[in-house]
C-alpha positions in Angstrom: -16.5 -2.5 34.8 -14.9 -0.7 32.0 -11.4 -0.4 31.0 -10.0 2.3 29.9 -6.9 4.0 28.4 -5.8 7.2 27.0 -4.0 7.9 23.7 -1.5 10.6 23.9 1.5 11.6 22.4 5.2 13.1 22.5 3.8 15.7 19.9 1.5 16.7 17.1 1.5 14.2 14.1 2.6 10.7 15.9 0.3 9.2 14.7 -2.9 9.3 18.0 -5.6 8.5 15.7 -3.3 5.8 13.6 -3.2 3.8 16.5 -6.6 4.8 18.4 -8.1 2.7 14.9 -5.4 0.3 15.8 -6.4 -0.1 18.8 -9.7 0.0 18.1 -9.7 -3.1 15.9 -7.8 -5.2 18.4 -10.1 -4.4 20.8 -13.5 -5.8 19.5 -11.9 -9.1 18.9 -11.8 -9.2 23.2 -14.1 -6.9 24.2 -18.0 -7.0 22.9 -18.7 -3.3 23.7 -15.7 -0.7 22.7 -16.1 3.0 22.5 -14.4 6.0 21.6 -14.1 9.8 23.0 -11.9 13.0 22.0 -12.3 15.1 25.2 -10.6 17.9 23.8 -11.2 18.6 20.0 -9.5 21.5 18.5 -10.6 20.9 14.6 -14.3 20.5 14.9 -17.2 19.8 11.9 -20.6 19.5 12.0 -21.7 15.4 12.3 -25.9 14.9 12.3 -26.8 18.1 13.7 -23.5 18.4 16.6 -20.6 20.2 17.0 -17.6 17.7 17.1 -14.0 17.2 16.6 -13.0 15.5 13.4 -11.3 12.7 14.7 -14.5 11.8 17.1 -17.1 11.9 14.6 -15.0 10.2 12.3 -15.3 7.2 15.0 -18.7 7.6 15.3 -19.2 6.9 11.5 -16.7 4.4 10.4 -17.5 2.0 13.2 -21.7 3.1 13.8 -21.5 4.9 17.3 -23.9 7.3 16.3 -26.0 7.0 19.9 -23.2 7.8 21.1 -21.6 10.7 19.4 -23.0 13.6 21.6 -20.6 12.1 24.6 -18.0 11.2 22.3 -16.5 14.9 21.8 -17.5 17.2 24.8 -15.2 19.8 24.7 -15.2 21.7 21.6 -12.5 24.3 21.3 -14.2 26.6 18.3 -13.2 29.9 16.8 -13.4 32.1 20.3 -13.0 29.5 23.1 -9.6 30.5 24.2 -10.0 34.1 24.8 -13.8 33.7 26.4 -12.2 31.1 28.8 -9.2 33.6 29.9 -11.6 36.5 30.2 -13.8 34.8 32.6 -16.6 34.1 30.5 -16.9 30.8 30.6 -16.8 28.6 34.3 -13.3 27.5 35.1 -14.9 23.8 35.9 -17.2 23.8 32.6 -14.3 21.9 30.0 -13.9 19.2 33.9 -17.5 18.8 34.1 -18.3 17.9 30.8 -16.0 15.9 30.1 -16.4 13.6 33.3 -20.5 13.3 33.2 -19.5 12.0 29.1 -17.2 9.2 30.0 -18.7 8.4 33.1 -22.2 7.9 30.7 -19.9 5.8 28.2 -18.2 3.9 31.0 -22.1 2.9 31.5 -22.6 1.6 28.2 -18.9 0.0 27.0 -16.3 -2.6 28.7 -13.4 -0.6 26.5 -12.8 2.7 26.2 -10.3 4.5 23.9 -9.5 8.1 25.0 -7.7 10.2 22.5 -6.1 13.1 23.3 -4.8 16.3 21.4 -1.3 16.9 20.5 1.4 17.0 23.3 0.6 16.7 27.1 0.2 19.9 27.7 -2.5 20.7 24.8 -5.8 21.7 26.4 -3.9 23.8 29.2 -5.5 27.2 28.4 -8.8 25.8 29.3 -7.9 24.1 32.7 -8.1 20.4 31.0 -4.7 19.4 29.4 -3.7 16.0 28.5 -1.9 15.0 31.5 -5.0 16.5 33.7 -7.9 14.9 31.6 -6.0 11.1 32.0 -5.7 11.6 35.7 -9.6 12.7 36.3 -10.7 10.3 34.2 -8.4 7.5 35.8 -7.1 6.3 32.5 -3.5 4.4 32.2 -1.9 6.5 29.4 -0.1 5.0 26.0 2.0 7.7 24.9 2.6 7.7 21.2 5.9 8.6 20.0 7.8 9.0 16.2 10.6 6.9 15.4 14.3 7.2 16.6 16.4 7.0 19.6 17.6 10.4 20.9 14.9 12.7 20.1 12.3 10.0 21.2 14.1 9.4 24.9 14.4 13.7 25.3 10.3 14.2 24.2 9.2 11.0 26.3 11.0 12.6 29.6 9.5 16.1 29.0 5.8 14.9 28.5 6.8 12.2 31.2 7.1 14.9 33.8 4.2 16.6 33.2 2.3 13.4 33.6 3.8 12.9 36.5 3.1 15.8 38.0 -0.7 15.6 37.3 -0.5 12.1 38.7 -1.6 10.6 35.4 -0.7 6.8 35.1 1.7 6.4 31.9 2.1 2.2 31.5 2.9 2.5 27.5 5.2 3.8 25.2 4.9 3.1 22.0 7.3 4.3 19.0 5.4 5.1 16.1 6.9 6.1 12.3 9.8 3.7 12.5 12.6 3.3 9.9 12.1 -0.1 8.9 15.8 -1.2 8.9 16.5 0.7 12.3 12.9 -0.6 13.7 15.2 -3.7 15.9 17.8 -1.3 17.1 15.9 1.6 18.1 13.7 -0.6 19.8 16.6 -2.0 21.9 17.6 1.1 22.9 14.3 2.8 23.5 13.8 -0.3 25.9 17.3 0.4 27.1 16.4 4.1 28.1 13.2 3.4 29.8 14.1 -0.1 31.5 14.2 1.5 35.1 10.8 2.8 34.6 7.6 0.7 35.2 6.7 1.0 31.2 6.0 -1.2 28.0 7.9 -0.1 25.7 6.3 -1.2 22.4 6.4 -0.8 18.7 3.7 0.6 16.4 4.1 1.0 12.3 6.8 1.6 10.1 7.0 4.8 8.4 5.1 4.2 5.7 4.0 7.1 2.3 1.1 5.1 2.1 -0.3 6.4 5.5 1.4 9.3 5.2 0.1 10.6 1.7 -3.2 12.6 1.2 -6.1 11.5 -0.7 -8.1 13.4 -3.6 -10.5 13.8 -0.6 -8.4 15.1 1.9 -6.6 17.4 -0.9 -10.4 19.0 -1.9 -10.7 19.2 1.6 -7.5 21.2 2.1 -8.2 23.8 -0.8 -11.7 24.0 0.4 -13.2 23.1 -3.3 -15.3 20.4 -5.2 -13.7 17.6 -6.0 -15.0 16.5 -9.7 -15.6 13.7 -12.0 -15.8 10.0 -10.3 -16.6 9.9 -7.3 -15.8 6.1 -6.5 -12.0 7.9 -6.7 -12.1 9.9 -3.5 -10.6 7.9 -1.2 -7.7 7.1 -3.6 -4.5 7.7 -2.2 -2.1 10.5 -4.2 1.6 9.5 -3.5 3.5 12.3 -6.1 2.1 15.7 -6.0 4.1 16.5 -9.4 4.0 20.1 -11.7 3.0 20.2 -15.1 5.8 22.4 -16.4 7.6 20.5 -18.9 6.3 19.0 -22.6 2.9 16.8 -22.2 5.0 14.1 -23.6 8.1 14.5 -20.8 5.1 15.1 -18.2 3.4 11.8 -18.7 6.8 10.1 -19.4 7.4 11.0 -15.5 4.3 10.0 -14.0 4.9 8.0 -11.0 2.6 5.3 -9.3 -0.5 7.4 -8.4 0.7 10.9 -9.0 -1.9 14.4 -8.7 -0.6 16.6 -11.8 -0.9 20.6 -11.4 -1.1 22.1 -14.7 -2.0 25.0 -15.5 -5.3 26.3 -17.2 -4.0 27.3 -20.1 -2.1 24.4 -20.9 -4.8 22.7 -23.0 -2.8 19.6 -25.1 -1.6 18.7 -21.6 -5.0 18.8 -19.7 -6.4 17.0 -23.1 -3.7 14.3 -23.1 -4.1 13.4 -19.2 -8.0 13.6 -19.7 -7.9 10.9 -22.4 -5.2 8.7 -21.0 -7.6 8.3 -17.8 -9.5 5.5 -19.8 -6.2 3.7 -20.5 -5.4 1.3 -17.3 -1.6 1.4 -17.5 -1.5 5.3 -16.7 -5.0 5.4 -15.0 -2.7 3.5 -12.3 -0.1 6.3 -12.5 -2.5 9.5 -12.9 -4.9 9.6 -9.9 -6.2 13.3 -10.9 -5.6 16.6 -12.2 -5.6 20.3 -10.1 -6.1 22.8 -13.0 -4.7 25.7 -11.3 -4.6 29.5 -12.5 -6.9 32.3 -13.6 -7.0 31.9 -17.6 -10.5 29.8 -18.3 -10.6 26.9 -19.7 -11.6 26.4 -23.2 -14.8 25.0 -24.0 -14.0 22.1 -26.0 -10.9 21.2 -23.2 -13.5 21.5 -20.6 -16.1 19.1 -22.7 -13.1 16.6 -22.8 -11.9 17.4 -19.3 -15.6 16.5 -17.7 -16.4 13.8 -20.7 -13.6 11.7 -19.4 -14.4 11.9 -15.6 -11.2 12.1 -14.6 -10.7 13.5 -10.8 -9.8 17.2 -11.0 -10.1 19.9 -8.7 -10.5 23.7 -10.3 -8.2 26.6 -8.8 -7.3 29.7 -9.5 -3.9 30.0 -7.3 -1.2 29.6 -9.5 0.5 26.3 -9.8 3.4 26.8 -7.8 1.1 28.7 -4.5 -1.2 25.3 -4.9 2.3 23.0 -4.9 3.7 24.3 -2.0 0.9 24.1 0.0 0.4 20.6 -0.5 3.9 19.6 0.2 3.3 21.1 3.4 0.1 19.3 4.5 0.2 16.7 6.8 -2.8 13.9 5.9 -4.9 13.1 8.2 -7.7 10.4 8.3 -10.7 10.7 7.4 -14.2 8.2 7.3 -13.6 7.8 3.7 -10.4 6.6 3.1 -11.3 2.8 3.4 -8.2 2.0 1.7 -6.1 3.4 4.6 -7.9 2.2 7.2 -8.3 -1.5 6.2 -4.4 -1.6 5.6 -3.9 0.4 9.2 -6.2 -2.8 10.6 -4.3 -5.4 8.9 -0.7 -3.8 10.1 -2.2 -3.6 13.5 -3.1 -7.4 13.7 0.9 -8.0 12.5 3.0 -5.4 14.6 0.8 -4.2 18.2 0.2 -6.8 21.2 -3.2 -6.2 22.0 -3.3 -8.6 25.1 0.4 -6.8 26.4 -1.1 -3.2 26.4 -4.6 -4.6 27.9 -2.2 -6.4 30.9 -0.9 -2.9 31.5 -4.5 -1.2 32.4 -4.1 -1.4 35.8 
């Protein structure tokens, strides 16, 4: 028989897929057959010819479920969906049926199952199959994800609480996620505290950490929807300062920090020179991980020959600097099937800080 259990979470950004790798990890040191589904994807791509949500064919890949990818994300919510299901052109029971005959074909296959959900409890609702209603028809206990602190933890976990309850979804595990490291042993006493009456785990997940947090020169191409250039064993490194190229080349690469992605401008060629031919120097190849040349002035010839000559990571735009700055600061990284580096380290931190056999007691 297969166990299952379904990932949710207070709110968007908790970290679901964090810990559904977590959890993935732990679980094929027990369990010889361990699969993954989305049942709900909002942000879809195209993975070998399907429609699927990021997240599930991001599974599929990084740990070779490719058979079963077409059950592994069978509600797609694309450009559309919303307003054909509320003007009646699409069966009420379609998102329910589909999403049952998948798991119960992966339940055929697996002896774990992971179950991801979508944002808060209540995602999903428009098309009949929220959170709280897909654990319950699927029968799955629920570990409900939620960021770090005391107050603000206890008020989200009772409102998603409630709507679990009232869909009759099983919720056995709460686990704080994003933790302040030197508040992880108090909030944890107290979030145990709140919840003691209650018939819960109350577990801890991964400190707050910039590493997790920061985007990649992937994940930034992604973002601005444009080629990433020059070597491409660098696309999974992580870019911790997002910093502007405003000041003197010399004060610039004075204030690199560890890993930092410089926007300059396109017309600033000694700067875009400098950082090109410091990328072959170690010290400040650590510090530079790549260059956004922003604005609409071209490029000179001989600073692009040096620019592409030294195959540093750069990314063409022609936003100005400051339109390509803020948009970064207010991205959110997500993970993606290339960023090795994060997901080996989100395996290793699993192994130190989440009890896998505790959880696995509470699937009941």
């Amino acid at each position: 028989m297969c166990k299952k259990i379904f990932i949710g979470a207070t709110g968007q950004h908790c970290g679901k897929t964090t810990i559904s790798l977590s959890l993935m990890h732990l679980a094929r040191q027990k369990y010889r057959r361990v699969g993954f589904m989305k049942p709900i994807g909002p942000k879809c791509i195209q993975y070998r010819g399907l429609t699927m949500d990021k997240d599930a064919a991001m599974f599929s890949s990084v740990f070779g479920m490719d058979e079963f990818a077409h059950l592994m994300s069978p509600m797609t919510l694309t450009p559309g969906s919303t307003r054909q299901f509320l003007d009646g052109k699409v069966d009420p029971q379609a998102p329910r049926q589909a999403i049952l005959k998948a798991c119960a074909e992966l339940e055929q296959h697996l002896d774990f199952l992971i179950i991801e959900g979508a944002g808060h409890g209540g995602v999903g609702s428009v098309v009949g199959v929220n959170n709280a209603q897909v654990a319950a028809m699927l029968g799955a206990p629920v570990l409900m994800v939620t960021g770090g602190g005391i107050g603000n933890v206890i008020d989200a976990v009772e409102l998603n609480l409630a709507l679990y309850a009232r869909e009759q979804a099983k919720v056995r595990v709460i686990m704080a996620n994003k933790l302040v490291p030197e508040k992880r042993e108090r909030s944890m006493a107290y979030l145990t505290k709140a919840f003691q009456s209650q018939d819960l785990l109350v577990s801890s997940a991964f400190d707050y950490s910039p590493i997790l947090a920061d985007p990649t020169l992937q994940h930034v191409g992604e973002l601005l929807e444009l080629p990433l250039h020059g070597d491409p064993t660098d696309r999974s490194r992580i870019c911790h300062t997002i910093q502007l190229g405003a000041a003197s080349s010399q004060r610039v690469i004075d204030s690199l920090e560890e890993s930092t992605l410089l926007i300059v401008t396109s017309s600033r060629d000694e700067l875009i020179v400098t950082a090109s031919s410091l990328h072959h120097i170690p010290e400040f190849r650590q510090r530079l991980a790549g260059l956004i040349v922003a604005g609409h002035a071209p490029i000179s010839d001989i600073t692009q020959r040096i620019l592409e000559d030294s195959n540093i990571p750069y990314i063409r735009i022609e936003d100005t600097t400051s339109q390509v700055y803020y948009r970064l600061r207010e991205h959110v990284s997500k993970i993606g099937p290339d960023d090795t580096e994060k997901i080996e380290l989100i395996n290793s931190i699993a192994e130190k800080y989440i009890s896998f056999d505790a959880i696995d007691a509470m699937l009941t």
